[in-house]
ZADO-1210 file (C-alpha; in nm, 4 decimals, padded with zeros to 6 digits):
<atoms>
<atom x="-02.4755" y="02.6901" z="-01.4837" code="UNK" pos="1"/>
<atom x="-02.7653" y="02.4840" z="-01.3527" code="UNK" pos="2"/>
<atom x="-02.7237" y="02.5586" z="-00.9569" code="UNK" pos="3"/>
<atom x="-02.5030" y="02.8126" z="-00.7429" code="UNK" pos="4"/>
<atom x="-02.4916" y="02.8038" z="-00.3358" code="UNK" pos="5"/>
<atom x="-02.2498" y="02.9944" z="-00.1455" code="UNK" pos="6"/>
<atom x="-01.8984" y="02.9091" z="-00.3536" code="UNK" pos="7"/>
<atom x="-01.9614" y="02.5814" z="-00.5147" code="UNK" pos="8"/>
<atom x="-02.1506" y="02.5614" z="-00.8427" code="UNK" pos="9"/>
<atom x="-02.3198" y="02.3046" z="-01.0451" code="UNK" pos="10"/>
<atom x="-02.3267" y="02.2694" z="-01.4001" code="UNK" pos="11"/>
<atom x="-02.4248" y="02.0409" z="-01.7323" code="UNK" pos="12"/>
<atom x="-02.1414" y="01.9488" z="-01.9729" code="UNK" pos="13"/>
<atom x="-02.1691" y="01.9574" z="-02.3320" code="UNK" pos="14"/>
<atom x="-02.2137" y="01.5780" z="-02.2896" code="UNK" pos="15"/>
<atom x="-02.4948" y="01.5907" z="-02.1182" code="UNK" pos="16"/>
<atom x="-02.3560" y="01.5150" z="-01.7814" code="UNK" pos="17"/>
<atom x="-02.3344" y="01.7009" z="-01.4953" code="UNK" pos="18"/>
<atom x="-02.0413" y="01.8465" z="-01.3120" code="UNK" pos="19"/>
<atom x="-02.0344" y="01.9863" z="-00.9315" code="UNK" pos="20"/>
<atom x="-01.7561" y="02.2800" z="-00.9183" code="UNK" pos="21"/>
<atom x="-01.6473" y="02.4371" z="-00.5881" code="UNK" pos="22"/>
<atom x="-01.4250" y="02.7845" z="-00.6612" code="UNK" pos="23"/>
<atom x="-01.0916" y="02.7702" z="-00.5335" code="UNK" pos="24"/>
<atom x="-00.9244" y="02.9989" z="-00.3466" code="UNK" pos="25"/>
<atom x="-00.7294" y="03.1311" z="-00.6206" code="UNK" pos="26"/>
<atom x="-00.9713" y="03.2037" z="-00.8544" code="UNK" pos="27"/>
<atom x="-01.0240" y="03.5578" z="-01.0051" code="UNK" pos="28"/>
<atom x="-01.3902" y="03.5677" z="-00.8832" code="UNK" pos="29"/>
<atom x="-01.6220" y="03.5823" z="-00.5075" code="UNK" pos="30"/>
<atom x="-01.9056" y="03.3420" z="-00.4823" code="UNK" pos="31"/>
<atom x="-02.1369" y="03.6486" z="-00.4659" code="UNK" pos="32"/>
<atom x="-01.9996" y="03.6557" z="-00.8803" code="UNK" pos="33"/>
<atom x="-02.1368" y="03.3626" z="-00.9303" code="UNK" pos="34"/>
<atom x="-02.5994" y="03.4451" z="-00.8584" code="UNK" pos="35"/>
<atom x="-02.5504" y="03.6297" z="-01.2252" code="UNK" pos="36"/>
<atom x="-02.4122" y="03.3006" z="-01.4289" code="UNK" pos="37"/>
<atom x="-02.6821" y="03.1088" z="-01.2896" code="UNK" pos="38"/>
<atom x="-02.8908" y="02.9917" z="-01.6585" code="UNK" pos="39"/>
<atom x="-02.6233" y="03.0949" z="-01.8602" code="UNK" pos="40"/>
<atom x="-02.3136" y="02.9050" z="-02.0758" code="UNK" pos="41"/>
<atom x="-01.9753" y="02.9398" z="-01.8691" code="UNK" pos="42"/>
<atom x="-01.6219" y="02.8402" z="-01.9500" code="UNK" pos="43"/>
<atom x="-01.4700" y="02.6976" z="-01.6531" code="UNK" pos="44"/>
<atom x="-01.1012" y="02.5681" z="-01.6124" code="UNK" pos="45"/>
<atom x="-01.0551" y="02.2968" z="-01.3405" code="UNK" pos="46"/>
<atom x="-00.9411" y="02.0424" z="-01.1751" code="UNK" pos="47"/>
<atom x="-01.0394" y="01.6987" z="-00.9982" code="UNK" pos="48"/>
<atom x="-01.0378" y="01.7579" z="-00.5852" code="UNK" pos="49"/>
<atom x="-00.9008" y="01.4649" z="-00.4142" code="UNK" pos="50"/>
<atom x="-01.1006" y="01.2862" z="-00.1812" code="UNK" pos="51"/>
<atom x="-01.4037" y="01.5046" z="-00.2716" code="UNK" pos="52"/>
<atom x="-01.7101" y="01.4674" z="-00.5147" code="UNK" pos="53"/>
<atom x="-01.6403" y="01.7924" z="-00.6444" code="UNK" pos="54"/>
<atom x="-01.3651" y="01.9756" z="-00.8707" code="UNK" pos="55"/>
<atom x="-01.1780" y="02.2574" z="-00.7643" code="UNK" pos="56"/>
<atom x="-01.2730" y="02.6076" z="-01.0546" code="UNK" pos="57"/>
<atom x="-00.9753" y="02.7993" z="-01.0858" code="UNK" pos="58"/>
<atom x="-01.1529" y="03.0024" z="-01.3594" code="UNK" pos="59"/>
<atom x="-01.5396" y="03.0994" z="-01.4331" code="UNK" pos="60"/>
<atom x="-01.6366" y="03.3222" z="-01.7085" code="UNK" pos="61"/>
<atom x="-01.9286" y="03.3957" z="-01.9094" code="UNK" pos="62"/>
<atom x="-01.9005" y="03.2330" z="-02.2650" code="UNK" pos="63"/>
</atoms>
């Protein structure tokens, strides 16, 4: 995880791109979770938001 403000999340792919994550309302975690993943390899499951730049991250977790 490259970048963390308030709930939405930035990170860099395994491709080498990079990927802009807000955490949806459902997800297991609080944005205050996410400070301590900052620097560190996460799983994430996701999907695309419509009509935004970001995804929606129904699931963070340290890997």
């Amino acid at each position: 995880m490259l970048l963390v403000q308030e709930g939405r999340f930035r990170l860099l792919r395994d491709d080498g791109r990079g990927l802009t994550l807000a955490l949806s309302p459902s997800a297991p975690i609080e944005p205050q979770d996410l400070p301590p993943l900052l620097h560190r390899r996460v799983g994430v499951e996701w999907e695309p938001a419509p009509g935004l730049v970001s995804g929606k991250a129904h699931r963070v977790e340290r890997l």
